[in-house]
Each structure stands twice: as C-alpha cells, then as structure tokens.
C-alpha positions, 0 to 999 in steps of 0.5 A: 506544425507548431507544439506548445505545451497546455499548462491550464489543460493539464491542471484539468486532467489533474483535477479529473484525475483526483475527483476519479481517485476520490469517488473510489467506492470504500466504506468509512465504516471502520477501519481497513486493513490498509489502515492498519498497517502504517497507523501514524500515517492513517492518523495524520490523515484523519485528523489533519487531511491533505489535498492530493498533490499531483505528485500522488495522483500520477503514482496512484493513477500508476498503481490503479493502471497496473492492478486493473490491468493484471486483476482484468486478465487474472482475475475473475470479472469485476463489478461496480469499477472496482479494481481488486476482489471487492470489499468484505468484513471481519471482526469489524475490520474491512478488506479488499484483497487484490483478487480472492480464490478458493485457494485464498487471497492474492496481492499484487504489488507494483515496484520501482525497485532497480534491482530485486533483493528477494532473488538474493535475500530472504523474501520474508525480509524484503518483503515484510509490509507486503506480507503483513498485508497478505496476511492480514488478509489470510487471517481474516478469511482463516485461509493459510495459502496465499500468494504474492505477485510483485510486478518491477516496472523496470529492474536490472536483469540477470546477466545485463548491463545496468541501463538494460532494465527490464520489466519483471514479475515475481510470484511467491507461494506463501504459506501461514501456520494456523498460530501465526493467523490467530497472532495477526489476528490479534496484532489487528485487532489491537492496532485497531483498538489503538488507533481510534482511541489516538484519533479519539484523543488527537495524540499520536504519540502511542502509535508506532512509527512508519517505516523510515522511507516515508518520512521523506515526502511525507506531508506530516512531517514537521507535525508528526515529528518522529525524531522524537522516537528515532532522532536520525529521522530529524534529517529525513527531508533534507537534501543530500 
C-alpha cells in the first residue's frame, strides 16, 4: 500500500468548504445581532473584506458541525438548510437564535476551553458575550427566560488528570428582568445607530474595541490599531 498526501485535493475541499459557508442564507438588509456585538470587527468587514482563510473555514465548519448536530436532535425541524431557528426582525435588527421555544430563545456555544471557570466563578462574568447575545435575543422577542448550552469540546473533568479531557456540556437558566430588556434594547439600537454612520463616514474610531483576545488573528490589525485606545494591545500579535 502506498499513502501520500493530495496537496491540490485539499485546496479543493477548501474551496468547497468556503462557497458552502458563503451561500449561508442571511439577509443583508440591515444589521444582525452578531453584528452588533463586536462593531469594530463588523466595520473592518464591511469596509476592507478579507478572503476566508482556511484556518476560518475549519473553525467555522467546527462551530456549523456541532450546532447542526445539537439543534437536529433538540430542536424542532429545520428548513431551507439552515442551522439555527431561522431568521426574524425587530426594530430593524435582525436575529436568528440557535433554537426558539415557547419559553424563549436558546444559544448554543461551543468552547476549546480546557478548563471550566463558570463551575468555579461567577457564570455572568465568564460568560458575559455569550449572554449579551442571548440577551439581545430576549430582548427583541420581549421574553425574559432563556437558556444557555455551552458545549466543551474537550476540558479537564472534575477528579482527572489534566491529559484526561473530556467532552462536557453545561446548561444555565437565565432569567432577564423587564428593565434589564428595555436597557439591551437601547444599547442595540444605539450600536446600531453607531456603526452605519462609522461605515457611513470610513472611521472607526468612535466604535468600542473587541475584546483584547481577538486582536491576536485578527487580519485587521495594523488598520484598526487599537493600541490607540489600550496601548498594551500594540504587542498583541507578537510572539511569546
């Protein structure tokens, strides 16, 4: 038997890979919640696009894996291939929760995480951009119960050695108070607000910076310069 690895055949699963994750059926009718969250990366997006590199297209192939697979077994049926509870609209900002039930919205996160901080801290904090999004969600269908599933891929268990990682799911109840909606409710509609006219005008300088994290692949870097802001993130992308 002779194996040898096919170079030029994977270029062509890549390129299958990327057309697959570029006809993803979404709306560019306005702006997402997704959007929202993190505007400065959304801005560079918009105005200076990028290919996918195939880095991208294997987390996001990952992340689409993974939320097909729970929301399939979950969730009611899907339609037209998507792979969360389809696509809605509210006060001009558009959402697609990860599944939608008469309770409310669900999200599902997937985490490379080795260990799992919110068993030991305060799961508000450690989950604080996973909920922003639930939230957002809660607030545009004014429900004030949703639920949190985070799936770690492979995190150190309870009681094992640190080479014994496991895969583990974690599922919060989470509970918004009706001040708490009509706040996120603003927040969205101002970020909205905020983020056409940065990409109106080309300056992203009156956007807030992502979190410190995603500066490190981020393909924006040296354009979006946010040591500007924080100067400790001028070192982001350096090796330690």
């Amino acid at each position: 038997m002779k194996i040898v690895r096919d170079k030029k055949g994977e270029e062509k699963v890549f390129d299958q890979i990327k057309k697959y994750l570029a006809a993803k059926p979404r709306s560019d009718k306005g702006w997402h919640v997704s959007d929202l969250l993190y505007p400065r990366q959304t801005f560079w997006r918009k105005v200076k696009p990028l290919p996918t590199t195939d880095e991208q297209a294997l987390y996001f192939s990952l992340g689409h894996g993974h939320h097909g697979i729970l929301e399939a077994m979950l969730g009611p049926k899907k339609v037209d291939n998507r792979s969360d509870a389809g696509e809605f609209e509210k006060h001009g900002i558009l959402f697609s929760p990860d599944m939608r039930f008469k309770e409310g919205p669900v999200e599902i996160k997937t985490s490379r995480a080795m260990y799992i901080k919110a068993d030991r801290e305060d799961p508000a904090k450690v989950y604080e951009g996973y909920l922003k999004q639930l939230g957002s969600y809660n607030a545009l269908m004014n429900m004030p119960n949703g639920k949190l599933l985070v799936l770690f891929l492979n995190a150190v268990k309870d009681g094992l050695e640190k080479w014994q990682k496991k895969p583990q799911l974690r599922l919060y109840k989470v509970a918004f108070e009706k001040p708490e909606l009509k706040k996120i409710t603003a927040w969205l509609l101002k970020r909205a607000k905020d983020l056409t006219a940065a990409v109106k005008k080309k300056k992203v300088d009156p956007l807030p910076l992502c979190p410190d994290w995603m500066c490190k692949g981020c393909g924006w870097f040296h354009q979006c310069k946010p040591w500007l802001v924080d100067k400790p993130r001028k070192h982001a992308q350096e090796k330690k």
